[in-house]
Structures are given as C-alpha cells and as structure tokens.
The first five atom37 places (N, CA, C, CB, O) and aatype in JSON, in Angstrom:
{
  "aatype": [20, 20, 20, 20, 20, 20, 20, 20, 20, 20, 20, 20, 20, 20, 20, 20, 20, 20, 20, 20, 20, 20, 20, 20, 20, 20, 20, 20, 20, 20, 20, 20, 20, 20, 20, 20, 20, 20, 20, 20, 20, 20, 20, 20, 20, 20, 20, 20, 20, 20, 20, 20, 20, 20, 20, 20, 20, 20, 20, 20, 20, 20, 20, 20, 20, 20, 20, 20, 20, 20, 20, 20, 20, 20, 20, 20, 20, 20, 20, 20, 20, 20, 20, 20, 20, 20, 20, 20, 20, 20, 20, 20, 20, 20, 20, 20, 20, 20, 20, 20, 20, 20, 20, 20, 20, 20, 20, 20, 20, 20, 20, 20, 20, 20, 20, 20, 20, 20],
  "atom_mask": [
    [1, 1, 1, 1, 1],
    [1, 1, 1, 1, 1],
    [1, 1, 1, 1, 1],
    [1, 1, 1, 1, 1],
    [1, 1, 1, 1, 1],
    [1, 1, 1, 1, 1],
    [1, 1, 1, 1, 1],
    [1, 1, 1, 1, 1],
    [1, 1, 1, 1, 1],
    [1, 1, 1, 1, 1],
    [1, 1, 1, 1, 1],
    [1, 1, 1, 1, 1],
    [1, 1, 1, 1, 1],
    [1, 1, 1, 1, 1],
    [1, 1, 1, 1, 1],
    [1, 1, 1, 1, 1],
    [1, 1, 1, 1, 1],
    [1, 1, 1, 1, 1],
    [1, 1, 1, 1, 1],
    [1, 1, 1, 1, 1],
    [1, 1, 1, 1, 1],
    [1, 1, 1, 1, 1],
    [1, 1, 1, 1, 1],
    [1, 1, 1, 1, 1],
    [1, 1, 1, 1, 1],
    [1, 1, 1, 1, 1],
    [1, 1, 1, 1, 1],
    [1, 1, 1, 1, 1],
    [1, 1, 1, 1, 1],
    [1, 1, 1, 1, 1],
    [1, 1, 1, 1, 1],
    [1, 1, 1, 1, 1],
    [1, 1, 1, 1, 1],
    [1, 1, 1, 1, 1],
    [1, 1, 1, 1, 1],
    [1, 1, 1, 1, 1],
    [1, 1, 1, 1, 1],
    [1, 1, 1, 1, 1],
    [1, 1, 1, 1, 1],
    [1, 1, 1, 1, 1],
    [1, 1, 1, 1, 1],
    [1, 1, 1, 1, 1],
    [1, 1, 1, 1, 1],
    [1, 1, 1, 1, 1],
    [1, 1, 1, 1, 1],
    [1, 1, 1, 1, 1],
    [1, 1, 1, 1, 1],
    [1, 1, 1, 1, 1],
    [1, 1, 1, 1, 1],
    [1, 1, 1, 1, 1],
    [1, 1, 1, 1, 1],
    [1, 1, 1, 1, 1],
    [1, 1, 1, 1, 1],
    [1, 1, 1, 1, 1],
    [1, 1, 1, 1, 1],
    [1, 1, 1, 1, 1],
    [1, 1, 1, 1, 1],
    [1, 1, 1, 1, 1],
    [1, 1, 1, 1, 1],
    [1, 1, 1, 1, 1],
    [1, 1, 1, 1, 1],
    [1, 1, 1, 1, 1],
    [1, 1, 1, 1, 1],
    [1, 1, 1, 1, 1],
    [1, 1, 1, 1, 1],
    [1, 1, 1, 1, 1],
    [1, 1, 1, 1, 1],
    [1, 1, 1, 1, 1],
    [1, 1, 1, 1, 1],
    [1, 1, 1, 1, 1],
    [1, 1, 1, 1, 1],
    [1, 1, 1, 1, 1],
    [1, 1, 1, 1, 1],
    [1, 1, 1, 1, 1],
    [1, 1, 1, 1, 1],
    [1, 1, 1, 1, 1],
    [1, 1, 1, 1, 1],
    [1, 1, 1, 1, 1],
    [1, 1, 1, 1, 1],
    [1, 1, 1, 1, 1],
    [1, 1, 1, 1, 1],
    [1, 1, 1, 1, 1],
    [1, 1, 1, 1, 1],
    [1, 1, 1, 1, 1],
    [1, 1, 1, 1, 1],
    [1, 1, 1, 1, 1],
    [1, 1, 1, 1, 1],
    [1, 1, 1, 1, 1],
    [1, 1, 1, 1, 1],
    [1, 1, 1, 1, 1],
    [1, 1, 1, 1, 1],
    [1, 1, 1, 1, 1],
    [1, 1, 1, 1, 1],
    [1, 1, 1, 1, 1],
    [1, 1, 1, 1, 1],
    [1, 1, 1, 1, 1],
    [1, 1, 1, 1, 1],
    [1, 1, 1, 1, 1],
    [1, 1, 1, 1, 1],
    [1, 1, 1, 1, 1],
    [1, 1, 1, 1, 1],
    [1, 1, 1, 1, 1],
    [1, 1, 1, 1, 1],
    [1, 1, 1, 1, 1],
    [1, 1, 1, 1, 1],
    [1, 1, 1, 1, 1],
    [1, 1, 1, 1, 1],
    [1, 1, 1, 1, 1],
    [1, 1, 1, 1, 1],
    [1, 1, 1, 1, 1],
    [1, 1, 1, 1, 1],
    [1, 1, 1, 1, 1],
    [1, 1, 1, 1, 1],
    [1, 1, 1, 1, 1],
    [1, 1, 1, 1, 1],
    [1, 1, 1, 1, 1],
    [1, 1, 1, 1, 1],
    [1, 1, 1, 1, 1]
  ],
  "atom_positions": [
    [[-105.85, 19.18, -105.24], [-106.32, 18.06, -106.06], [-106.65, 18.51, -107.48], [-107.52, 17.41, -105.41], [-106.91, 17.75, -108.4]],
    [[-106.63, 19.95, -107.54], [-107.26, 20.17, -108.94], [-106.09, 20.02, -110.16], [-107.97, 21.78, -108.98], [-106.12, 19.49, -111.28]],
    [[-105.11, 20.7, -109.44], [-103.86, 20.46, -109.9], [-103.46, 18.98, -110.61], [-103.07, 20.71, -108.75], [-103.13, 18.78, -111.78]],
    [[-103.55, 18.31, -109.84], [-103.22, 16.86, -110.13], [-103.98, 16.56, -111.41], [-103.66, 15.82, -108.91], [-103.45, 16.17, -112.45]],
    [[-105.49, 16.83, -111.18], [-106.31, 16.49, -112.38], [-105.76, 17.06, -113.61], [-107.72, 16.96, -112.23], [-105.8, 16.49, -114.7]],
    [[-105.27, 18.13, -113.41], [-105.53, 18.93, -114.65], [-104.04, 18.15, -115.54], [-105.52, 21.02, -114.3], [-103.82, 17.88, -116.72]],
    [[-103.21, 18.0, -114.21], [-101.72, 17.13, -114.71], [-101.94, 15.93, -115.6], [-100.86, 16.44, -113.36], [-101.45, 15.67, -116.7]],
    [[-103.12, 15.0, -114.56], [-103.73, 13.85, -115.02], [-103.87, 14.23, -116.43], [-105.05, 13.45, -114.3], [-103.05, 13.76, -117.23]],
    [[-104.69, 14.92, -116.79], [-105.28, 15.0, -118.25], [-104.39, 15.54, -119.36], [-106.49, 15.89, -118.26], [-104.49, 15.11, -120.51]],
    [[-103.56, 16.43, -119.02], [-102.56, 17.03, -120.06], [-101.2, 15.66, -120.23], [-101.84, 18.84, -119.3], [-100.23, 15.64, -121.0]],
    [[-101.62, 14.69, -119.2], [-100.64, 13.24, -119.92], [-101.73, 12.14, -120.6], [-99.62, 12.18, -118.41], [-101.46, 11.16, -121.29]],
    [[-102.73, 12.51, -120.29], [-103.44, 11.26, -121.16], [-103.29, 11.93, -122.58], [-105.31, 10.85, -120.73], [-103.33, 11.06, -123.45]],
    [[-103.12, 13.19, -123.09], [-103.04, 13.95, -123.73], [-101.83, 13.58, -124.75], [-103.06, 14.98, -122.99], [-101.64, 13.21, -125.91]],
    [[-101.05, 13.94, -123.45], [-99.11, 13.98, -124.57], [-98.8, 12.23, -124.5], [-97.03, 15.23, -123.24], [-97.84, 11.77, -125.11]],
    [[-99.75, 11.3, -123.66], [-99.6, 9.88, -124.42], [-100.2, 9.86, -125.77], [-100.3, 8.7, -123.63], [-99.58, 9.39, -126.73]],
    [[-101.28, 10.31, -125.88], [-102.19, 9.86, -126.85], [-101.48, 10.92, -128.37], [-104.11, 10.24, -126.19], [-101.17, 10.46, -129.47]],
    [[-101.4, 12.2, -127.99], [-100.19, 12.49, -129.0], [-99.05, 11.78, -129.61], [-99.6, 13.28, -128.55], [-98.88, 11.71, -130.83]],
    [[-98.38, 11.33, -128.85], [-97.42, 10.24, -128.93], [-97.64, 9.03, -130.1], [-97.45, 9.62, -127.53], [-97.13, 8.76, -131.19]],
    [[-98.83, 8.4, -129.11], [-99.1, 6.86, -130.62], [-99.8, 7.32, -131.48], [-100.05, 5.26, -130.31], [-99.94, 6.58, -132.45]],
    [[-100.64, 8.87, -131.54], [-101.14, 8.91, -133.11], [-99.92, 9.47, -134.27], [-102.58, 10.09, -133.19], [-99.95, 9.32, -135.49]],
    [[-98.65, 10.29, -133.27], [-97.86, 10.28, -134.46], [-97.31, 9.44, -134.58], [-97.13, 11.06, -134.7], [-96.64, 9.53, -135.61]],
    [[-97.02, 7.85, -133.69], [-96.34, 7.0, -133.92], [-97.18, 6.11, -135.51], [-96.16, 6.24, -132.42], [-96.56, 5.5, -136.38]],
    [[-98.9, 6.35, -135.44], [-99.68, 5.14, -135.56], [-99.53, 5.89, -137.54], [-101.65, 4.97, -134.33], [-99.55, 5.19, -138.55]],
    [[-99.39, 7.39, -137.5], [-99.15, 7.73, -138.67], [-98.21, 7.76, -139.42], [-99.39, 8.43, -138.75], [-98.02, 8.18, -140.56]],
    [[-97.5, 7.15, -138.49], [-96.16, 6.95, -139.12], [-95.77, 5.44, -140.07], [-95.16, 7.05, -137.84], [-94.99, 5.09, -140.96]],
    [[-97.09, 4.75, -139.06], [-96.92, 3.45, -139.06], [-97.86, 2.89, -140.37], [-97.32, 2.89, -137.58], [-97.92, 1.71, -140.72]],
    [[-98.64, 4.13, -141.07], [-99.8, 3.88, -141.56], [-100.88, 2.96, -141.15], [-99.57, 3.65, -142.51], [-101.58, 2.29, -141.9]],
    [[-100.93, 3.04, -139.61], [-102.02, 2.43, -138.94], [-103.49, 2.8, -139.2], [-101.8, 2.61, -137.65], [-103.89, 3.94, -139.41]],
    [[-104.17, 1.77, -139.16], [-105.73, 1.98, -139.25], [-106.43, 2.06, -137.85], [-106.41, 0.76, -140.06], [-107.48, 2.65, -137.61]],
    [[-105.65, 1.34, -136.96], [-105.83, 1.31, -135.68], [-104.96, 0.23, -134.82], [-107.21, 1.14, -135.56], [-104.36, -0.84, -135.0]],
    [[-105.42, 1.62, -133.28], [-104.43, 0.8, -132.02], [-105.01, 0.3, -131.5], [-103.69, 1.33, -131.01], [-106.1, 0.61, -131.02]],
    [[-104.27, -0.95, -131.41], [-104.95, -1.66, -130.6], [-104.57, -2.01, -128.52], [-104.84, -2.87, -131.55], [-105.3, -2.29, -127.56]],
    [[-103.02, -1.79, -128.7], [-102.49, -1.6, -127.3], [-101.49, -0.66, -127.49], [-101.94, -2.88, -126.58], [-101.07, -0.24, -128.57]],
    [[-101.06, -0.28, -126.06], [-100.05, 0.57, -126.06], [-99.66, 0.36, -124.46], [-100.47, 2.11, -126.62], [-100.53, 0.25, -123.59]],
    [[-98.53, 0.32, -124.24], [-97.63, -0.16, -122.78], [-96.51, 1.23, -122.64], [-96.5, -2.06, -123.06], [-95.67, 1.63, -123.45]],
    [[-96.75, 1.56, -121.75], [-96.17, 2.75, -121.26], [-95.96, 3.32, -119.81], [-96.81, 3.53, -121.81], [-96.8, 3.25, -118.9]],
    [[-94.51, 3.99, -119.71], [-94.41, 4.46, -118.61], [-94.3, 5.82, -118.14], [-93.67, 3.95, -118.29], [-94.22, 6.57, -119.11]],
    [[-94.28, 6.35, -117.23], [-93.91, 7.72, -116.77], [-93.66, 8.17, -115.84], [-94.46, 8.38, -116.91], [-94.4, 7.94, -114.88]],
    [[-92.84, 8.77, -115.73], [-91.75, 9.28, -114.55], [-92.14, 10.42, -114.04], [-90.28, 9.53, -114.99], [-92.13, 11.37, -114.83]],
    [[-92.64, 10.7, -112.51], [-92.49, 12.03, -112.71], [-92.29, 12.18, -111.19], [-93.71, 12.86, -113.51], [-92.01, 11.21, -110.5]],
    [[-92.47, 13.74, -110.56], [-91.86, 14.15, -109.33], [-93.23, 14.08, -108.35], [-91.06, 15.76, -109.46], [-93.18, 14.77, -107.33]],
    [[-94.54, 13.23, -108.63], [-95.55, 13.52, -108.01], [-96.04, 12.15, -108.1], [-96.33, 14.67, -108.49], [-95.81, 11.5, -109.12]],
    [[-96.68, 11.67, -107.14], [-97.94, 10.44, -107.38], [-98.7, 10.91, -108.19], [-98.88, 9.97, -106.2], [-99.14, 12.06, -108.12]],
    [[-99.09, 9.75, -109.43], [-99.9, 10.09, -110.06], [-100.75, 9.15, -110.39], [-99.49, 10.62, -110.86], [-100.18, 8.07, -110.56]],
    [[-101.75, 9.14, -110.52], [-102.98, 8.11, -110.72], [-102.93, 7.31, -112.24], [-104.53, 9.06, -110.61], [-103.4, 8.03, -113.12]],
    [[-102.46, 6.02, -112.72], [-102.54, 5.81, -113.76], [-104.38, 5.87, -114.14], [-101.68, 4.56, -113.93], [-104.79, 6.69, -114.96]],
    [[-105.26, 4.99, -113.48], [-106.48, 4.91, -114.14], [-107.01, 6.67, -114.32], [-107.57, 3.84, -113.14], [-108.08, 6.9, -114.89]],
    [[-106.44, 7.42, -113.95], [-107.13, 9.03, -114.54], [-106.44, 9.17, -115.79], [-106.78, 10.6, -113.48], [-106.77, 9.99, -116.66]],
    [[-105.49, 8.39, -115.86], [-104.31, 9.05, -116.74], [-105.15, 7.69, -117.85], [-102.06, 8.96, -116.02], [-105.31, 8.42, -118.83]],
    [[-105.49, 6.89, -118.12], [-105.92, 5.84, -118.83], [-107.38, 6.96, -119.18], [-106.06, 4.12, -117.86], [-107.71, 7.35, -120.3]],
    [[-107.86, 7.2, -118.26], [-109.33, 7.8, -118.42], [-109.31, 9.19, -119.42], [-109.96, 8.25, -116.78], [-110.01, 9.44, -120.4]],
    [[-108.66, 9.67, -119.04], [-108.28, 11.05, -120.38], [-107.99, 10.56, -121.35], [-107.05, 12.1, -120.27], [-108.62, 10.92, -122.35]],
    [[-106.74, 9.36, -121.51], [-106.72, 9.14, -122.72], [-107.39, 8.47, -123.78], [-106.0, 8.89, -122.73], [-107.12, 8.45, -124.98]],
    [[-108.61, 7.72, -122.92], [-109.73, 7.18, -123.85], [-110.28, 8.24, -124.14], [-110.74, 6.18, -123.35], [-110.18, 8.38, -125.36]],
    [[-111.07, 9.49, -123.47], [-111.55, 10.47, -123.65], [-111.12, 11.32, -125.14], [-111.3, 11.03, -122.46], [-111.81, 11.51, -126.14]],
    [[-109.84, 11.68, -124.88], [-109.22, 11.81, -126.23], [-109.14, 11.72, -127.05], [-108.78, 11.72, -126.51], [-109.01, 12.48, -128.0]],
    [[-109.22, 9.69, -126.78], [-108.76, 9.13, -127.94], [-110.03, 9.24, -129.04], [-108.24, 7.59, -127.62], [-109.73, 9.12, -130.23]],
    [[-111.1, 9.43, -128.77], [-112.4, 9.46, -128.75], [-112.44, 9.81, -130.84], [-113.06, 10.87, -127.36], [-111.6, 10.64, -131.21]],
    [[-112.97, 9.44, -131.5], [-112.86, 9.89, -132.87], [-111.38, 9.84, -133.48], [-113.41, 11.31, -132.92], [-111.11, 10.53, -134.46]],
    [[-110.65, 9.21, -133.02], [-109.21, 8.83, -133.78], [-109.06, 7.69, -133.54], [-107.92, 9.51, -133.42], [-109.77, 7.14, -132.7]],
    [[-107.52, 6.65, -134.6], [-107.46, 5.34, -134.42], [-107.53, 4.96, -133.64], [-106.83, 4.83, -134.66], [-107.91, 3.79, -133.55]],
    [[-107.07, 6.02, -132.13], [-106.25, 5.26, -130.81], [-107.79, 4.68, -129.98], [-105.04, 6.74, -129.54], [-107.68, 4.11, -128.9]],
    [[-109.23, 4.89, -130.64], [-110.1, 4.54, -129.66], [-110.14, 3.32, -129.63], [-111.26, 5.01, -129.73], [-110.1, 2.54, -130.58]],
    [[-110.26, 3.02, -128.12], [-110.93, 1.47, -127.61], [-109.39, 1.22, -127.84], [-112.43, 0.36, -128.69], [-109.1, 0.26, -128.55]],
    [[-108.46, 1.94, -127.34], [-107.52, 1.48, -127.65], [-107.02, 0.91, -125.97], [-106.7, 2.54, -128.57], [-107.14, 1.75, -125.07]],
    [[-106.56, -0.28, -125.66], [-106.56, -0.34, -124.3], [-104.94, 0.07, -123.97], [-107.11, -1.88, -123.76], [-104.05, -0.45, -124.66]],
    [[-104.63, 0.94, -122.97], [-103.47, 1.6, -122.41], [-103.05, 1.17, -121.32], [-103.59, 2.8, -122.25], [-103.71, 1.39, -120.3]],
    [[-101.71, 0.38, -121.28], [-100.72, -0.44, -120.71], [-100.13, 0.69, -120.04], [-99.77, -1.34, -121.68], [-99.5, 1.42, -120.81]],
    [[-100.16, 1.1, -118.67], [-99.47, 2.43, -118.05], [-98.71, 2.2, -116.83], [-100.53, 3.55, -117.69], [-99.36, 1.86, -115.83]],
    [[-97.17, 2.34, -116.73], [-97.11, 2.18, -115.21], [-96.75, 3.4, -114.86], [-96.17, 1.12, -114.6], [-96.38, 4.12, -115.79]],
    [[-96.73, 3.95, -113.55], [-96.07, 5.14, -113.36], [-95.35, 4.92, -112.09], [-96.98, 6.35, -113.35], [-95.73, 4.19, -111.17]],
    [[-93.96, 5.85, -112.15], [-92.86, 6.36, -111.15], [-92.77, 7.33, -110.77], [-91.82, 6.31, -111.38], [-93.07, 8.36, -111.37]],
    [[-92.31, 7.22, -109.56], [-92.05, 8.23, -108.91], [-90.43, 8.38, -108.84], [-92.78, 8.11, -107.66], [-89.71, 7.61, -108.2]],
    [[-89.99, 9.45, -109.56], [-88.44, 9.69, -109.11], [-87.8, 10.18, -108.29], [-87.9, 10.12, -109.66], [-87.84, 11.36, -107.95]],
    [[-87.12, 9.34, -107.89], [-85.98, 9.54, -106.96], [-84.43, 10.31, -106.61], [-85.78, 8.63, -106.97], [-83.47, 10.41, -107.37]],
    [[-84.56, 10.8, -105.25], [-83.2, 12.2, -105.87], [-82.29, 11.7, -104.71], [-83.69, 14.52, -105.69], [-82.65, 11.26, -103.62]],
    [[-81.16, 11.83, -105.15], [-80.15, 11.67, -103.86], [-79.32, 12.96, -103.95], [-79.06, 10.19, -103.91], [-78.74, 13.51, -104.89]],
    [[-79.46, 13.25, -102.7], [-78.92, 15.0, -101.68], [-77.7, 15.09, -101.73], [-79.17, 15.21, -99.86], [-76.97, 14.36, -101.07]],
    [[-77.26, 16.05, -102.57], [-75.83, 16.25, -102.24], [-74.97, 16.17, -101.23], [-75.62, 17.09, -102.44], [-73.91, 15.57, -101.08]],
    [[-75.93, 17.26, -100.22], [-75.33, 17.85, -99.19], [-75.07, 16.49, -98.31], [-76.26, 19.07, -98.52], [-73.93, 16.16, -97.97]],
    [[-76.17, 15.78, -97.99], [-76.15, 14.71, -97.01], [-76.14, 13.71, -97.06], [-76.74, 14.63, -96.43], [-75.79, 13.01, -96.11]],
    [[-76.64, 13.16, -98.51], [-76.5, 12.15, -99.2], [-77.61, 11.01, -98.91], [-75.2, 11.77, -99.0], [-77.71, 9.85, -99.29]],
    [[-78.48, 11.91, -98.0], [-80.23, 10.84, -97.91], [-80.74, 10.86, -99.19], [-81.73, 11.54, -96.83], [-80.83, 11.98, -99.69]],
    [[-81.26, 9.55, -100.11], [-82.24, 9.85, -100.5], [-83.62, 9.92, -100.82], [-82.01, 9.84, -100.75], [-84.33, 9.25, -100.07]],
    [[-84.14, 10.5, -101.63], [-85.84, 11.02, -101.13], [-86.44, 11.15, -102.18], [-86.12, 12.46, -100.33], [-85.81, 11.0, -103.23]],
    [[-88.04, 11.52, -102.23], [-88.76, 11.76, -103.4], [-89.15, 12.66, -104.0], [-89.5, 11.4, -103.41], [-90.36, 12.82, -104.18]],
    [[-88.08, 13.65, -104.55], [-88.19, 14.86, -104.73], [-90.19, 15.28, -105.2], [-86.89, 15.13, -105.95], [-90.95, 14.48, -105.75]],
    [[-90.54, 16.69, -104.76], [-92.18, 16.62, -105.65], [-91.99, 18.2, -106.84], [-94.07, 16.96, -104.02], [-91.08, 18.95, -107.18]],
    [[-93.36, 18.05, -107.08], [-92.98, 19.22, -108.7], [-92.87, 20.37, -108.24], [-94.23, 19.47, -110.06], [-93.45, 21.2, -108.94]],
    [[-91.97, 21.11, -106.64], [-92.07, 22.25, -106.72], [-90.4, 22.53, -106.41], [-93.25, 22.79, -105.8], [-89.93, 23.66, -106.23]],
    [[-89.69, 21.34, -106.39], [-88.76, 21.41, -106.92], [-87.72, 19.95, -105.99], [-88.39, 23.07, -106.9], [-88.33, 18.97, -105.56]],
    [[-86.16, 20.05, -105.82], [-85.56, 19.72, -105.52], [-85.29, 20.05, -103.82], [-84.98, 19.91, -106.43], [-84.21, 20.49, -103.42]],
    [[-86.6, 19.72, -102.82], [-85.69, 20.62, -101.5], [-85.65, 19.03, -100.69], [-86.84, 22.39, -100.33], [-86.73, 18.45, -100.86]],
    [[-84.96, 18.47, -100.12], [-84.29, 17.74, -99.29], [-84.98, 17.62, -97.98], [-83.03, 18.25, -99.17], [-85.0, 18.48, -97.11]],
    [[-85.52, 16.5, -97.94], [-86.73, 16.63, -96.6], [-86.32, 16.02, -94.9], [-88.23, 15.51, -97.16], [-86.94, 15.74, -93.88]],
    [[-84.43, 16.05, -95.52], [-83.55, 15.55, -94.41], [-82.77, 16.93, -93.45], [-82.3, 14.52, -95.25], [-82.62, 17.09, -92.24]],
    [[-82.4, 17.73, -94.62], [-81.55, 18.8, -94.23], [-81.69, 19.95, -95.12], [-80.18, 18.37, -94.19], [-80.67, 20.64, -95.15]],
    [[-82.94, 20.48, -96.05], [-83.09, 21.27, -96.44], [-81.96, 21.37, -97.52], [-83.3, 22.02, -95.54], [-81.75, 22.58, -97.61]],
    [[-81.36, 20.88, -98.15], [-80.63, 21.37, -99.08], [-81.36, 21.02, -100.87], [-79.14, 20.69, -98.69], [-82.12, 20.2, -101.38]],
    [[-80.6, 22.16, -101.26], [-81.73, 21.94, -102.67], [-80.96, 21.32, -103.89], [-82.45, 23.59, -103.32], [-81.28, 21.14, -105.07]],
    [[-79.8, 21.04, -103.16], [-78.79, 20.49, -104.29], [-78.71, 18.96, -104.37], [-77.28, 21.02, -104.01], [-78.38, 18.2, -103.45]],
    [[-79.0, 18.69, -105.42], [-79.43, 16.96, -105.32], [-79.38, 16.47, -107.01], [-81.44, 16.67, -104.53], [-79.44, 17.26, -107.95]],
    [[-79.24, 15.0, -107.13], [-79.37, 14.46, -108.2], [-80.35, 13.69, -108.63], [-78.58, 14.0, -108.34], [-80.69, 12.85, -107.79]],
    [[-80.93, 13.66, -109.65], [-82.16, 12.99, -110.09], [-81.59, 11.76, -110.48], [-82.99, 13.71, -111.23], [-80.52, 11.69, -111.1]],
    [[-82.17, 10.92, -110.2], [-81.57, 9.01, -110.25], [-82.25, 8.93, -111.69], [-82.46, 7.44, -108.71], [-81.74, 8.12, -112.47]],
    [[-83.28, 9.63, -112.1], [-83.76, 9.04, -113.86], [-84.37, 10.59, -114.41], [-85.49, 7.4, -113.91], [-84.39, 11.65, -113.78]],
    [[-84.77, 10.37, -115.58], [-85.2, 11.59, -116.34], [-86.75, 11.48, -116.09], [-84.73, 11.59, -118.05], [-87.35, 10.41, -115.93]],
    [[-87.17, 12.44, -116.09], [-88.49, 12.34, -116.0], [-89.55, 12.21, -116.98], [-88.73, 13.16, -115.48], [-88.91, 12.6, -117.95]],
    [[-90.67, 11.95, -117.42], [-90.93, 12.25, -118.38], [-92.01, 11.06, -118.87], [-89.73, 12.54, -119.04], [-92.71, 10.5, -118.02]],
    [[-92.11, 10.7, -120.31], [-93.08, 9.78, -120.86], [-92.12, 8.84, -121.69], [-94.3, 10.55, -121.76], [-91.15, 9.38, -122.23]],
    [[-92.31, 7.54, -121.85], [-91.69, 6.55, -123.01], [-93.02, 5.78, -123.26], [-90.24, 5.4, -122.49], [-94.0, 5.52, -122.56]],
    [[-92.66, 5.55, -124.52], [-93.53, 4.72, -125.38], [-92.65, 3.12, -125.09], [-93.57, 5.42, -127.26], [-91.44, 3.04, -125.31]],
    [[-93.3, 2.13, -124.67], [-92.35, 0.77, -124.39], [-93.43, 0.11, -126.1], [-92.69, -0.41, -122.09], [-92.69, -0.22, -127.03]],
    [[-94.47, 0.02, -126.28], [-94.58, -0.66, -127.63], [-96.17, 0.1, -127.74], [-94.42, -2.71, -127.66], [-96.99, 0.72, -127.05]],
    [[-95.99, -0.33, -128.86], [-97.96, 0.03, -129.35], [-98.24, -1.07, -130.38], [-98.39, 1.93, -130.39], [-97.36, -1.3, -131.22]],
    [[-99.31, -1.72, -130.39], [-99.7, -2.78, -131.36], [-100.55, -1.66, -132.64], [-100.88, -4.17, -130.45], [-100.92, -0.54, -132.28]],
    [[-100.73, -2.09, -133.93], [-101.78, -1.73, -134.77], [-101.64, -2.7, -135.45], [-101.83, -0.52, -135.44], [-100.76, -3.55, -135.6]],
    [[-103.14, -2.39, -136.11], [-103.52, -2.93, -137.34], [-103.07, -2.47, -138.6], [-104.71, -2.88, -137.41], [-103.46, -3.01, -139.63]]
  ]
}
C-alpha cells in the first residue's frame, strides 16, 4: 500500500505540473477546473490523486482549483492465447497462460481533457 501512495502523490504532482505550465502559458491568474484522465497498469484511487494535488497546488494559481479526474485501467490482449486481461506495473505476464508477450489496447499515461482560467 505504500507503494500506491507514493504513486498516488507523484500524479497529483505530474497533473498539477501539467496545468501550471499550461496556466503559464495561458497567462492565467487562476484555475479554476481541470478534467482529466489517466491510464495506467494499476487501480488507482482518484480522490488520493485529487488530494495531493490540492496539497500541491497549495501557494500557486492551481489552488482551490477543483480536479475533474477519471482513471483507467489498461487493458492487454495475449499474444500467445489471445485472452484478454489487466496487465499490473510489474509488467506484461498473462494470467491465462503465462505468456509475457501481449499488446497494450491504449498508452498509458496522463491527458489534460480541458482546464478553465481566469
């Protein structure tokens, strides 16, 4: 579980990175929303992932900024056998027939879907 946390927090992190270089780009004074998703190979808790990033956001525009988050879990289909499954972050192994050769159905990762400012 510690693991997870520490995951939790290094994405409230690389969100909140995200809209302050978006918000400086934007010459924002402040955010006011932000809607976002993320993909990854593990369940992950959005409200921890909301909770770091207020934490963060803490002394920059993005505070009180309210964070629109959904999260995925990606999906792999098995070469070998062609079940597919939910791959987790220690890699690609196949929970049908052990094979490690498989395709990822999406990229993993973070998108920005919009951010409001002032």
């Amino acid at each position: 579980m510690g693991h997870q946390r520490m995951h939790e927090s290094s994405l409230g992190e690389d969100v909140l990175r995200a809209v302050l270089e978006r918000a400086t780009e934007a010459g924002a004074t402040r955010v006011r929303v932000v809607r976002c998703h993320i993909v990854e190979m593990e369940w992950l808790d959005p409200e921890a992932i909301a909770f770091h990033f207020a934490a963060h956001a803490r002394g920059t525009v993005a505070e009180g900024a309210r964070l629109e988050l959904a999260t995925t879990w990606v999906e792999a289909d098995c070469s070998n056998c062609g079940k597919r499954y939910k791959p987790d972050q220690l890699g690609l192994l196949c929970p049908h027939c052990g094979s490690t050769e498989a395709e990822l159905l999406s990229e993993t990762g973070l998108c920005i879907d919009m951010i409001l400012f002032d």
